[in-house]
N, C-alpha and C positions, 0 to 999 in steps of 0.2 A: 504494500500500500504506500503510493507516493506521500501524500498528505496523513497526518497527524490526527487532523478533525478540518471541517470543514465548518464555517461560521456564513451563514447568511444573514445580511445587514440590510434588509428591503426597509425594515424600519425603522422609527428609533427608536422603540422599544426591543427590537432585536440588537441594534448598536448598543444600547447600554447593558442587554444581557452579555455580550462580547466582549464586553471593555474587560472586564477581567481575564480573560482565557488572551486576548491582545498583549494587555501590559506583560505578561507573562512569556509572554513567546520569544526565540531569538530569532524563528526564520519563519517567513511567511509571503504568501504571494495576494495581491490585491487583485480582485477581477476585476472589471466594467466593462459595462456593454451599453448602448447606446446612451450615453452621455450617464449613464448609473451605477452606483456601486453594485455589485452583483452579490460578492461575498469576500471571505479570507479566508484563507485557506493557509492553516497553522502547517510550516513541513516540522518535520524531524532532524532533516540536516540541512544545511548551509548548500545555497546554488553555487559551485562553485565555477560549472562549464557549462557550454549549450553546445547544440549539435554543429552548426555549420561552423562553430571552432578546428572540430575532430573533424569534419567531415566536409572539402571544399562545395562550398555553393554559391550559384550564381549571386551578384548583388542585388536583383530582385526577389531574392528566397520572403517566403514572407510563410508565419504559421501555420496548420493549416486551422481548423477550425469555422467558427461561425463569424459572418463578417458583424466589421464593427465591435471587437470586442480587444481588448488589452487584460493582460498580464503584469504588474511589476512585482518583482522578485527584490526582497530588502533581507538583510540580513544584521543582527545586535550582535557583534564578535563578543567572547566572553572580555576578549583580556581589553575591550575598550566598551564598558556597559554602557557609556553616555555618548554612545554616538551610532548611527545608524548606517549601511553600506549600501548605497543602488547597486545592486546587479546588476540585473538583466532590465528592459523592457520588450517584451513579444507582443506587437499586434499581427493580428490577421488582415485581410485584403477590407480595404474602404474601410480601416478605421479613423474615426473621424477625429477631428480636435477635441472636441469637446469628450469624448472619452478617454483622451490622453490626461486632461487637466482634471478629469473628477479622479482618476488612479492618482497623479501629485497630489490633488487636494485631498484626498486620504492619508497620505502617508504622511504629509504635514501634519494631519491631524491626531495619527498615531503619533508622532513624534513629541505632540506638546502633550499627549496624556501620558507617554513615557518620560515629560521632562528628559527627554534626550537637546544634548548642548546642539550636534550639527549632524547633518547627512552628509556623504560623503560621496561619489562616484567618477566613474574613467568613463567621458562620452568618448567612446571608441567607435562610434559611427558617424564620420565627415556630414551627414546630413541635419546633425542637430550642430545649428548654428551656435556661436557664442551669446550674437543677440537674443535667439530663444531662450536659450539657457538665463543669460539675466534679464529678463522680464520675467521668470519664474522666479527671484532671488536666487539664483545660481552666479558664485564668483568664483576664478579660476584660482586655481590650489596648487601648490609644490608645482613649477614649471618642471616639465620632463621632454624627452627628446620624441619618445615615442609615443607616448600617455597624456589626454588632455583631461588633469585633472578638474575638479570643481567640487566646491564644497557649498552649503546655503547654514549659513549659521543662525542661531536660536539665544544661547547663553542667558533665557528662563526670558524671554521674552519675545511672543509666540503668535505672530499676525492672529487675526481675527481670522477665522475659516469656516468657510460654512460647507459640511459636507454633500456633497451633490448628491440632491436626488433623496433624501432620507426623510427630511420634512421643510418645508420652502421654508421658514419663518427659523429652524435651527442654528443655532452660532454659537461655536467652543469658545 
């Protein structure tokens, strides 16, 4: 069994059943599908590779699954508990903006109920701009030669976010 448990967040009354089995987690993947959070999905270990690493594929490889739907893969390393890793992000074909941004606007939101200081991640795909990246609060991190790092930092003070889709009038 890939997942741990599977957590659906349709509501928010299901959100705050979840906040606890959430705060708790070190590896978890965020669904959404048309512009909504779908569920979380608690793993057991850490993403640490995807396939077209291991396995050459065209630069149109895209997931296969239902359109309009994202994936983001986050991971809390033990030996750094205050800070959170982007992995991965997998959409499938015609996913749209608006479901890229309800997956961030979740995991920002995970992150202020973990009190986590910063997220962390390596846009490793030339198609995410620097300007996207900072209009989301994404600033670039340790220059490297190969690696475009980027960090969005927190240090207990935690935008206003409203999670998509869970109830129009909600705000952490």
């Amino acid at each position: 069994m890939l997942f741990a448990k599977t957590l659906a967040c349709h509501t928010y009354e299901e959100w705050l059943t979840a906040l606890p089995a959430i705060r708790a987690a070190q590896y978890a993947v965020i669904e959404t599908s048309g512009g909504q959070l779908q569920a979380i999905h608690l793993r057991r270990f850490p993403k640490l590779i995807s396939w077209p690493e291991i396995w050459p594929v065209a630069s149109g490889y895209r997931a296969g699954g239902t359109n309009d739907r994202c994936l983001l893969y986050f991971n809390q390393p033990s030996s750094c508990p205050n800070f959170l890793a982007l992995k991965y992000v997998i959409s499938s074909q015609h996913t749209s903006y608006a479901t890229l941004l309800a997956a961030v606007a979740t995991l920002d939101t995970i992150a202020a109920e973990k009190k986590i200081d910063a997220i962390l991640c390596d846009a490793a795909n030339s198609r995410l701009s620097d300007r996207l990246l900072a209009r989301q609060g994404w600033e670039k991190h340790k220059p490297s030669r190969w690696h475009r790092n980027f960090i969005k930092r927190f240090y207990g003070e935690y935008p206003p976010v409203r999670l998509p889709l869970l109830a129009p009038a909600f705000v952490s």
